[in-house]
C-alpha positions, 0 to 999 in steps of 0.5 A, spaced: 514 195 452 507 194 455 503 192 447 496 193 447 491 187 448 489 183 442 482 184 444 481 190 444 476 192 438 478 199 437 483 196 434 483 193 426 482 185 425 490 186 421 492 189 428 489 185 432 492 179 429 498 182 429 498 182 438 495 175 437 502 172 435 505 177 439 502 176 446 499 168 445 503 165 440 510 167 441 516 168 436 518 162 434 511 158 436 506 154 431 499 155 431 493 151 428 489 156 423 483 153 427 486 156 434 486 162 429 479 162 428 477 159 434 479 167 438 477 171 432 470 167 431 467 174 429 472 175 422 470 170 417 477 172 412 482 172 418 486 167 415 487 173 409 486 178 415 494 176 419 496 175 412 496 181 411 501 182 415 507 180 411 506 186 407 510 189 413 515 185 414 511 180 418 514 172 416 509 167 418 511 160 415 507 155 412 508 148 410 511 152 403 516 154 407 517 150 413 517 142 412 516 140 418 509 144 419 503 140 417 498 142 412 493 146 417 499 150 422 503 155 421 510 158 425 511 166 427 518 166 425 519 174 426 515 181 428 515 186 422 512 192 423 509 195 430 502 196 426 498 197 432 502 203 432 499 211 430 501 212 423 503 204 422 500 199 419 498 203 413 496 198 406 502 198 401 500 199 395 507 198 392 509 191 394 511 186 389 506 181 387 510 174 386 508 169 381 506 164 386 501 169 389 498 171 381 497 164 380 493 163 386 489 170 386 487 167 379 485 161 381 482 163 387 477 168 382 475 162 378 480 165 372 475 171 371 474 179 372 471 179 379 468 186 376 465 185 370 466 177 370 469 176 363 473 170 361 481 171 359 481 171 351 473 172 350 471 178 346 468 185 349 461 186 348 462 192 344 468 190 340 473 186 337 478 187 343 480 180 347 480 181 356 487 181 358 486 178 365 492 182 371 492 182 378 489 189 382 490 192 389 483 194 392 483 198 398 477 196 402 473 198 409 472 193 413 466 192 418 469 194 424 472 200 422 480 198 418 483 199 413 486 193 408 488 193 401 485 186 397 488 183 391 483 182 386 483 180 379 481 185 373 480 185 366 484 190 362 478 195 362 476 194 368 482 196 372 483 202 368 476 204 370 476 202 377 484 205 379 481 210 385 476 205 388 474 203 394 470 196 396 466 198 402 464 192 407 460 197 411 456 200 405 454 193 402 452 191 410 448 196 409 445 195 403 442 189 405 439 191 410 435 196 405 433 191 400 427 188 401 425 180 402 424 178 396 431 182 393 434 178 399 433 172 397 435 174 389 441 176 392 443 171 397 442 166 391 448 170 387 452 170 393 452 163 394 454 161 386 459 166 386 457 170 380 450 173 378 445 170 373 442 173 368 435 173 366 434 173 358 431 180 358 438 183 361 442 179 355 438 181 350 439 188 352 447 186 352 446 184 345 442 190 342 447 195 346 453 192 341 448 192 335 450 199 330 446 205 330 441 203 324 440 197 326 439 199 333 434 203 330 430 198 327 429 195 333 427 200 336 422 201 330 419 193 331 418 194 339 415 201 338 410 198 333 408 193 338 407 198 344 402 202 340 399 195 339 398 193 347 395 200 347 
């Protein structure tokens, strides 16, 4: 049976990834993730992208597995699900997570939440309640279109509050576009250290919110006292 092309957009990156292997590499062929980056230049994660496959039934070896492989290729070893197919290739949210994978999701995440960015065994805010630091699945939109499910660290509240949500790559896109320069440019810098600094303004904040009521209200009394000042 005809499989579609591999370069057909209609098509998600997973899916694509998948026809890539099927019609170019061949069972039983080795490739070299930059061959794999070389024909999808446009996808920056297609590494994550075709590993996505194994989640069904896709085996795809790397130097882990197969000693004979170098350290930048991996072997297709065999064809799992068709999931180019209608009603196919849909995320599972039911696969295992092993521990070799949890180990490597955490140290991908730098050891904190990717939601909230608190450290294992570090105290909430507003309590004396320790994070506890787990693995969630998080079903994402991508930009062209698919569906796929991401792996993600989280913080004991935060994966109680975020079950149900879906990252959307799409809306973040568009989002950017709508900011202006100079919010951009703050942005960027975020985005290029991987977590978001705050000002002491925004800390200060932070602390008086886990402050109790009458304590709160003192500082509202001294920050009233100095607006009526300013007046």
């Amino acid at each position: 049976m005809d499989v579609p092309s591999w370069k057909d957009e209609k098509y998600g990156t997973m899916k694509r990834a998948g026809l890539w292997l099927v019609s170019v590499v061949g069972v039983g062929g080795v490739f070299t993730k930059g061959e794999l980056r070389e024909a999808f230049p446009e996808t920056s994660q297609i590494d994550r992208r075709m590993r996505d496959l194994r989640d069904h039934g896709w085996q795809i070896d790397t130097s882990r597995e197969d000693a004979s492989l170098g350290a930048s290729e991996q072997r297709f070893v065999a064809q799992g699900e068709p999931v180019w197919e209608p009603g196919k290739g849909r995320a599972k949210l039911g696969a295992a997570i092993t521990v070799t994978r949890r180990r490597e999701v955490l140290a991908r995440d730098g050891y904190m939440c990717r939601s909230c960015g608190i450290a294992p065994g570090q105290p909430f805010a507003d309590s004396y309640e320790s994070a506890q630091l787990d693995i969630a699945r998080r079903e994402v939109r991508l930009a062209d279109g698919g569906v796929t499910v991401e792996l993600v660290t989280e913080c004991n509240r935060c994966r109680v509050g975020g079950r149900g949500l879906t990252a959307d790559v799409a809306g973040v896109l568009a989002g950017i576009d709508r900011i202006g320069a100079f919010e951009r440019k703050i942005l960027t810098g975020w985005v290029a250290s991987d977590r978001r600094e705050f000002s002491a303004v925004e800390r200060l904040w932070a602390d008086y919110r886990t402050l109790p009521e009458e304590s709160r209200l003192k500082i509202r009394e001294i920050l009233g006292g100095e607006a009526c000042g300013l007046q």
